[in-house]
C-alpha positions in Angstrom: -123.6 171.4 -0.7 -120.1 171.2 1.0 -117.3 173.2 1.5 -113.9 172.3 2.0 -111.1 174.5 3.3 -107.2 175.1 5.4 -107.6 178.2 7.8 -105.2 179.5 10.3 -106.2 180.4 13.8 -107.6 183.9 12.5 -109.5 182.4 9.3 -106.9 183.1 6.7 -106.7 181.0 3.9 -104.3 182.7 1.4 -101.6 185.4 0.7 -100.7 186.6 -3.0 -103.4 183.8 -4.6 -101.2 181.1 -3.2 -101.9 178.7 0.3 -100.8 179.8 3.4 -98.6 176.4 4.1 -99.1 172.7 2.1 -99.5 170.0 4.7 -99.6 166.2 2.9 -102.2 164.8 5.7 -104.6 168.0 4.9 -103.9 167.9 1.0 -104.7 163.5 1.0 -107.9 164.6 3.1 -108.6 167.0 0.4 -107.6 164.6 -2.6 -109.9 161.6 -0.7 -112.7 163.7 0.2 -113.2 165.6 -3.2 -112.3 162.6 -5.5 -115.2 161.6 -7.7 -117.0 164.6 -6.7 -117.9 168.5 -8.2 -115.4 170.8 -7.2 -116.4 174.6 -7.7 -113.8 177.2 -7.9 -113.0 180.7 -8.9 -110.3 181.1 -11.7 -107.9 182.1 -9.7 -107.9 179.0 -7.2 -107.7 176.9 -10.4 -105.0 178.8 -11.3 -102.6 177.9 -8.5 -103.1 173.9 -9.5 -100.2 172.5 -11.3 -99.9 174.0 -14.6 -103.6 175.7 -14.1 -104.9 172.3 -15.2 -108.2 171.5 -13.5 -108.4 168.2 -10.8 -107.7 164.6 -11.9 -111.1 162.5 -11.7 -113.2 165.7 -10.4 -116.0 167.7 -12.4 -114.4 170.9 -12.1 -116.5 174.2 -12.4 -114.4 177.1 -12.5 -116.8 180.8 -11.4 -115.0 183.4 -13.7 -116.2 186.8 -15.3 -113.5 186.6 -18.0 -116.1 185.4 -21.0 -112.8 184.2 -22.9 -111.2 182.1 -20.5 -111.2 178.6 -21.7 -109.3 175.3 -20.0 -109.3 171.6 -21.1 -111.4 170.0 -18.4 -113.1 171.8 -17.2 -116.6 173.7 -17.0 -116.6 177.5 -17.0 -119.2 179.4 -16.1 -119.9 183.0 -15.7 -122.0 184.5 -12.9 -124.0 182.8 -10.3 -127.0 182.1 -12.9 -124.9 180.0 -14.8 -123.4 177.9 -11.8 -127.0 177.1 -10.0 -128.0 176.1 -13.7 -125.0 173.6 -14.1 -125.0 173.0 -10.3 -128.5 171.7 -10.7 -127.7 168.1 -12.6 -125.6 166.9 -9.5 -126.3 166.0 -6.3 -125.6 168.2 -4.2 -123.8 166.3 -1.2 -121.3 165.2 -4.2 -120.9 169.1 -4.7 -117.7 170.9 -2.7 -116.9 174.4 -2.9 -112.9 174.3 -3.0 -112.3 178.1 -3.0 -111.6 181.2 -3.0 -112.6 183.6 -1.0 -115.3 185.3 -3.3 -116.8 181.7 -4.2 -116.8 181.0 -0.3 -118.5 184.0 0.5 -120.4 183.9 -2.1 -121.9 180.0 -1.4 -121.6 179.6 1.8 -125.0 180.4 2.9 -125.8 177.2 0.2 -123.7 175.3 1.9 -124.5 172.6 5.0 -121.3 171.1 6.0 -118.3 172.9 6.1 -114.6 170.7 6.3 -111.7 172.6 7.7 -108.6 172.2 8.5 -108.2 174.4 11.4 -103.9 175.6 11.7 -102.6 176.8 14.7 -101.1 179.4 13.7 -101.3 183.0 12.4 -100.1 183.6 9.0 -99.6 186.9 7.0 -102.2 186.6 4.5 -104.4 188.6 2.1 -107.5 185.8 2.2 -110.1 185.1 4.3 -112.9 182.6 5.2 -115.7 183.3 7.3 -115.5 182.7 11.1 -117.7 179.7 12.1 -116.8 179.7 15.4 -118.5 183.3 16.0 -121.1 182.2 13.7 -124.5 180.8 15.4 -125.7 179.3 11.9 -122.7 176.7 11.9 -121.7 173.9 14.6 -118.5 171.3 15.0 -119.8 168.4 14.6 -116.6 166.0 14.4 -112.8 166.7 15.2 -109.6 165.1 15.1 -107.2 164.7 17.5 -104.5 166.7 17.5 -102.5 166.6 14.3 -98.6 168.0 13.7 -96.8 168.6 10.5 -93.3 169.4 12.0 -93.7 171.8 14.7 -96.9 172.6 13.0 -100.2 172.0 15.0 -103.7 171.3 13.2 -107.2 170.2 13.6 -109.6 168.3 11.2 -113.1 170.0 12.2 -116.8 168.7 10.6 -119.2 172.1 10.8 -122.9 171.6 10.2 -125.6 174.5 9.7 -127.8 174.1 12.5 -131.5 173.3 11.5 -133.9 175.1 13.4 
């Protein structure tokens, strides 16, 4: 299973339910990397899509404990039980967990590889993901040059869980 994520420099990922900044390179790497696939999410990360709707061309999963929430589109279930169940009938390298931090922390330890989009910069924010870096289990396996969005700096990194 995969994860895919933006962090700034001190692993935030989110202040008030919303991103900490939208860069187009990060969000077309999202878009390409995720399309086709299973994207897993909490309600509230589905929520901040336009209109609330679920992902164009993407089995959506949303992880909720609301037994009344419904949305077009998508498949909602309701405690971990439930999501291995429906997680089961797809391979899991097609399988990215998009967020947020609950479902993260929650799936991480499932997960193999890890995409981030590493932002150099610190952001006020209410979110985090784990720290890799300071994490033994996880190494960069790939990065990008230097990227900029403006005066913005940021890195596409590959992690892998080390096998031992």
């Amino acid at each position: 299973m995969n994860l895919i994520v933006a962090a700034d420099e001190n692993w935030a990922i989110g202040n008030k339910n919303e991103l900490l900044v939208r860069i187009p390179a990060d969000q077309k790497f999202f878009r390409e990397t995720t399309m086709g696939k299973v994207v897993v999410m909490g309600r509230k990360t589905l929520e901040t899509f336009p209109n609330g709707l679920p992902l164009m061309g993407r089995t959506n999963i949303v992880l909720t404990h609301d037994k009344k929430f419904r949305v077009p589109g998508a498949l909602i279930v309701h405690d971990m039980e439930e999501l291995h169940e429906e997680l089961e009938k797809y391979n899991s390298e097609d399988i990215y967990v998009i967020g947020g931090e609950s479902v993260y922390r929650q799936l991480i330890d499932e997960c193999d590889v890890a995409h981030v989009t590493k932002i150099d910069f610190a952001y006020d924010a209410d979110a985090h993901f784990p720290d890799l870096d300071a994490d033994p289990a996880w190494e960069i396996t790939a990065d990008s040059e230097e990227q900029t969005y403006f005066d913005l700096e940021y890195y596409f990194y590959r992690y892998e869980r080390v096998r031992k």
